[in-house]
N, C-alpha and C positions, 0 to 999 in steps of 0.2 A: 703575242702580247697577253694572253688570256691565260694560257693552258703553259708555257714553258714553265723550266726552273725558277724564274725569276718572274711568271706571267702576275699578273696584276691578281687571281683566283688564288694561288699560291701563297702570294703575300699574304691575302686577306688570313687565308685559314690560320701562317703562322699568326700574325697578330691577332688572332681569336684566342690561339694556343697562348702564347704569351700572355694573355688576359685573364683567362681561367687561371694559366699556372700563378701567375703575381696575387691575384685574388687568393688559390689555396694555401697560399706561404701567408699570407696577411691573416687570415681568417687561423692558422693555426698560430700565428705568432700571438695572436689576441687569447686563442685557446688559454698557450703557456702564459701566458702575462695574467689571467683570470685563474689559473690555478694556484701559480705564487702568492696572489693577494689571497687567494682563500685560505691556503697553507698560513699566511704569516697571518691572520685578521680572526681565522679564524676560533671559538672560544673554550674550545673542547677538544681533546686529542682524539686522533682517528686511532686505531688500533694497524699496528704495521707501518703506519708512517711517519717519519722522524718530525719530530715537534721542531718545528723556527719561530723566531718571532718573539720569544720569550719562552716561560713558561706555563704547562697547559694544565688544568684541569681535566678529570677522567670519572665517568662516576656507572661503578657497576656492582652493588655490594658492598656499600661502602665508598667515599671520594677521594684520592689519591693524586696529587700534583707529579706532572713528568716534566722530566726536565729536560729544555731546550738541546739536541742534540741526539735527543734518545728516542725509540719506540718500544710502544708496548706490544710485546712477543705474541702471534695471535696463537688464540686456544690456551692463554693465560692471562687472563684480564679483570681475572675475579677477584678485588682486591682481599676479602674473608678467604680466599681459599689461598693466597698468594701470588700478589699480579707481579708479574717481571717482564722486565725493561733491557734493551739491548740500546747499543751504539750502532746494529746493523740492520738497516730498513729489514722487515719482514721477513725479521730472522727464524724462520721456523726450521732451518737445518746447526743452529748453533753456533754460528762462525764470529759471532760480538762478544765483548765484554757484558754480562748480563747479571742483574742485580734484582733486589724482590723486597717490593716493599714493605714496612713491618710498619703495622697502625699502634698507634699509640692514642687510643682515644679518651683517656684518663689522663690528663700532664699530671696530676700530684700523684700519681704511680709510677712515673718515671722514676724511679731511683731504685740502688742495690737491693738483694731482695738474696735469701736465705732459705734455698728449696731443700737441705737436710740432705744428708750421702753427701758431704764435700771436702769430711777432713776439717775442718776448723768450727768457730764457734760463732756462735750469733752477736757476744759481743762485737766479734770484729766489725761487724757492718754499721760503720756509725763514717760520718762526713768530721773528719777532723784532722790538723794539723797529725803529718807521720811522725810516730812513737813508737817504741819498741812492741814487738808481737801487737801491730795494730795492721789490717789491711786498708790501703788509702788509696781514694781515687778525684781527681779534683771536680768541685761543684762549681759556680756560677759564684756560689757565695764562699768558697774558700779555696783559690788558687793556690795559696803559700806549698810551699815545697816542690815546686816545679818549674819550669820552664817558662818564659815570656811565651812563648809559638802554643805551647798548652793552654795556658792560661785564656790566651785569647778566642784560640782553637773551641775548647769547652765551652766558653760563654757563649759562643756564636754556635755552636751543634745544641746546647738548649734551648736558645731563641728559636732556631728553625724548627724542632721537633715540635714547640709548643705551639709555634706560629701553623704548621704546614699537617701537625695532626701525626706525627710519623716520619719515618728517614729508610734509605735504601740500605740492605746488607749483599755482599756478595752472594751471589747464588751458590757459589764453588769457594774450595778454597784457595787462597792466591796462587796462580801458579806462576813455572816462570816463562818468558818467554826466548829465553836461549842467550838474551841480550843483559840481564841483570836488571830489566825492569820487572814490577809486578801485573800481573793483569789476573782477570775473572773471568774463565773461561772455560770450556767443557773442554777435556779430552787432553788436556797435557800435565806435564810433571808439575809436580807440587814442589813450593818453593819453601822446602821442608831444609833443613842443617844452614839455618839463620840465624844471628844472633837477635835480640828485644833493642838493643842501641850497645853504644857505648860503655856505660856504666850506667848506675839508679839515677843517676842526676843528668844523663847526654843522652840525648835520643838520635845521635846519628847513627852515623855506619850498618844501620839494620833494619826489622821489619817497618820499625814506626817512621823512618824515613822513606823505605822503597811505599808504602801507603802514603804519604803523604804526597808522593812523588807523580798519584798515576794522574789526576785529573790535570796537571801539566802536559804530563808524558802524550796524553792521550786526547791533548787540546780540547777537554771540558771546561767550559768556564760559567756553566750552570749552576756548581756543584762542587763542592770541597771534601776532598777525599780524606781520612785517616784509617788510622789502626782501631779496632774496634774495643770500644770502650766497656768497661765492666755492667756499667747502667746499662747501655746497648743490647749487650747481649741476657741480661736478665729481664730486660723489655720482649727478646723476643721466645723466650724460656715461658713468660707469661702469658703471650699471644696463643703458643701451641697451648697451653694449660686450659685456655678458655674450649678446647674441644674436648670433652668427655673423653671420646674414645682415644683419646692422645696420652691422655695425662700420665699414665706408666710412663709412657717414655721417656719423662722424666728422672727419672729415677730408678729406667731397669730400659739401657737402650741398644743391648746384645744383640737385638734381632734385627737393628736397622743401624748397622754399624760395621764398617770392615775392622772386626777383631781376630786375627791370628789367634791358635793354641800355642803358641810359643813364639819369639823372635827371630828364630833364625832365617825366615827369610830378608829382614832386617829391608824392606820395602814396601811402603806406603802405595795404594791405588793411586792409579792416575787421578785427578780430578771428573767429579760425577761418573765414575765406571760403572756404579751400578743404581739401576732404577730403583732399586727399594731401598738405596739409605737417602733420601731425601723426604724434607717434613714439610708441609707449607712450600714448596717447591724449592728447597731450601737443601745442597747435598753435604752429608756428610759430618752435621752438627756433632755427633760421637761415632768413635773410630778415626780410620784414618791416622791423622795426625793432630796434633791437643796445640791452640789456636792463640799466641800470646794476645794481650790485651793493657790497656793504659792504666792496671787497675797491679796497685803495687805492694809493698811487703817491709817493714823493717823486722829482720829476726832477732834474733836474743843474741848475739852480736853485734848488733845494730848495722848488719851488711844488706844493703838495699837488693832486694830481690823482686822479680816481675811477675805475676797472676797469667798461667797459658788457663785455657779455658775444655771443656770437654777434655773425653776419654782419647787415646789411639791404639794403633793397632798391635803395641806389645800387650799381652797376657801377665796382668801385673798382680800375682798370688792368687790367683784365680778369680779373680777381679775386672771384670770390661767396664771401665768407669764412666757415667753415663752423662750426656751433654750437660748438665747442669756442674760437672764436676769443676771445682777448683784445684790448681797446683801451683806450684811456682818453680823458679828458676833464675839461675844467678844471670842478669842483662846481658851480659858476654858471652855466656855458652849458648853451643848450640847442639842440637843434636836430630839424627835422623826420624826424629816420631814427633819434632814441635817444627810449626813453621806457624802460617798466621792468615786471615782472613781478610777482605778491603772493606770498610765500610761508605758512605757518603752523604752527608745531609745537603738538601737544599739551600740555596745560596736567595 
């Protein structure tokens, strides 16, 4: 009765055993349930761990909002030097969509901006209804010539910029993912021989819908994706400018740039292939491939044409044209050296 399989001594221990085990399941189920709440309650982002709960504040160098869904990459968290953001917890091997925040701590600097070496004229840069040889891109305070989805799109990306201090650029440029989606990501083909839309007045069928498409695609509801807009990208033209030791690169960016001596290999780098063409953690801003943008053209035809941005990798008269560059191109073509970049403002 004491000592057999079933002795009275037996029992007891298993129900000892049973008491501890019930107790360390309890004690750790309290663990996780005290982690969740900190995770969601808590009021600052941790670096490496996906922000819930809404979105987080981050402050190191600078203060930078993340957005629910995402973490901040560790060993890049300095917002001055360029903090970026992954969709993959503690992403230090590169396997997320990964984005870098561009501070905008001046809002009445937000706007187009004429760094010289671009092919056109400082007139062009003026906020005004499209006319013939004018470049247009829409404001807050003048939508007309575009799209309802734009229209709305712009109002709400300057609200956020002014509200949140800044907005996210891809860190890469888009590539594809085999499926016809867009994504931001290291190490794959660039989703280079796309068309800008439609025509100068439809923005389907092309980059400015596959960007429009990824915070969908990619069940962010943080966060409102687009194609990157002219302002945008002279926003972060300015950011590199504020480093002394940067500012050539403005304007002479051959040494940080996949530029070919000729085209005949007629093939763009994979996405971030090499560590030295990256600026602010940022790859590939000239060379490569030249990055269409919302920022548009009537010529002396009056044929609506669309603004790619930066240099790529053909050798054009002896010429590596540097990130600040302007170009354009008719909405509908495409071609092997232009594809385009994701951008995203907070929501």
């Amino acid at each position: 009765m004491l000592t057999g399989e079933n002795g009275i001594l037996i029992q007891a221990q298993r129900a000892k055993n049973e008491t501890e085990n019930a107790q360390t399941n309890e004690e750790r189920a309290i663990d996780d349930y005290e982690s969740y709440i900190n995770k969601v309650t808590q009021t600052s982002a941790v670096v490496g761990e996906i922000v819930t709960g809404g979105n987080k504040p981050y402050t190191n160098n600078g203060t930078v909002i993340i957005p629910e869904g995402f973490a901040i990459v560790p060993g890049f968290d300095n917002v001055k030097e360029g903090l970026v953001i992954s969709d993959v917890e503690n992403d230090t091997e590169d396997k997320g969509n990964q984005f870098v925040w561009v501070p905008v701590e001046n809002f009445s600097e937000f706007k187009r901006h004429d760094f010289g070496n671009q092919n056109i004229h400082d007139e062009y840069f003026i906020n005004t209804e499209p006319t013939e040889g004018k470049y247009y891109e829409p404001t807050p305070d003048n939508t007309s010539g575009c799209t309802k989805e734009t229209a709305n799109e712009v109002t709400e990306m300057y609200q956020s910029v002014k509200d949140n201090g800044g907005f996210y650029i891809g860190r890469y440029e888009a590539g594809n993912d085999g499926s016809g989606n867009a994504i931001s990501q290291k190490g794959v083909n660039v989703y280079n021989e796309i068309k800008w839309g439609n025509s100068f007045k439809d923005e389907t069928g092309g980059a400015v819908e596959k960007a429009r498409n990824f915070d969908t695609q990619s069940g962010h509801t943080s966060v409102t994706s687009t194609l990157v807009y002219g302002v945008q990208w002279d926003a972060i033209m300015r950011w590199i400018s504020e480093d002394e030791s940067l500012k050539d690169y403005l304007t002479d960016s051959s040494d940080i740039g996949n530029y070919y001596d000729d085209d005949s290999t007629n093939n763009p780098n994979k996405t971030g292939a090499n560590n030295n063409y990256k600026i602010k953690n940022i790859y590939d801003l000239a060379g490569n491939i030249s990055e269409w943008t919302m920022e548009s053209l009537l010529n002396s035809e009056s044929v609506g044409v669309v603004v790619h941005r930066g240099g790529n990798y053909s050798y054009n008269n002896g010429i590596h044209y540097p990130c600040t560059f302007r170009n354009y191109g008719l909405p509908d073509g495409t071609n092997a050296n232009t594809g385009f970049r994701l951008a995203f403002y907070i929501r």
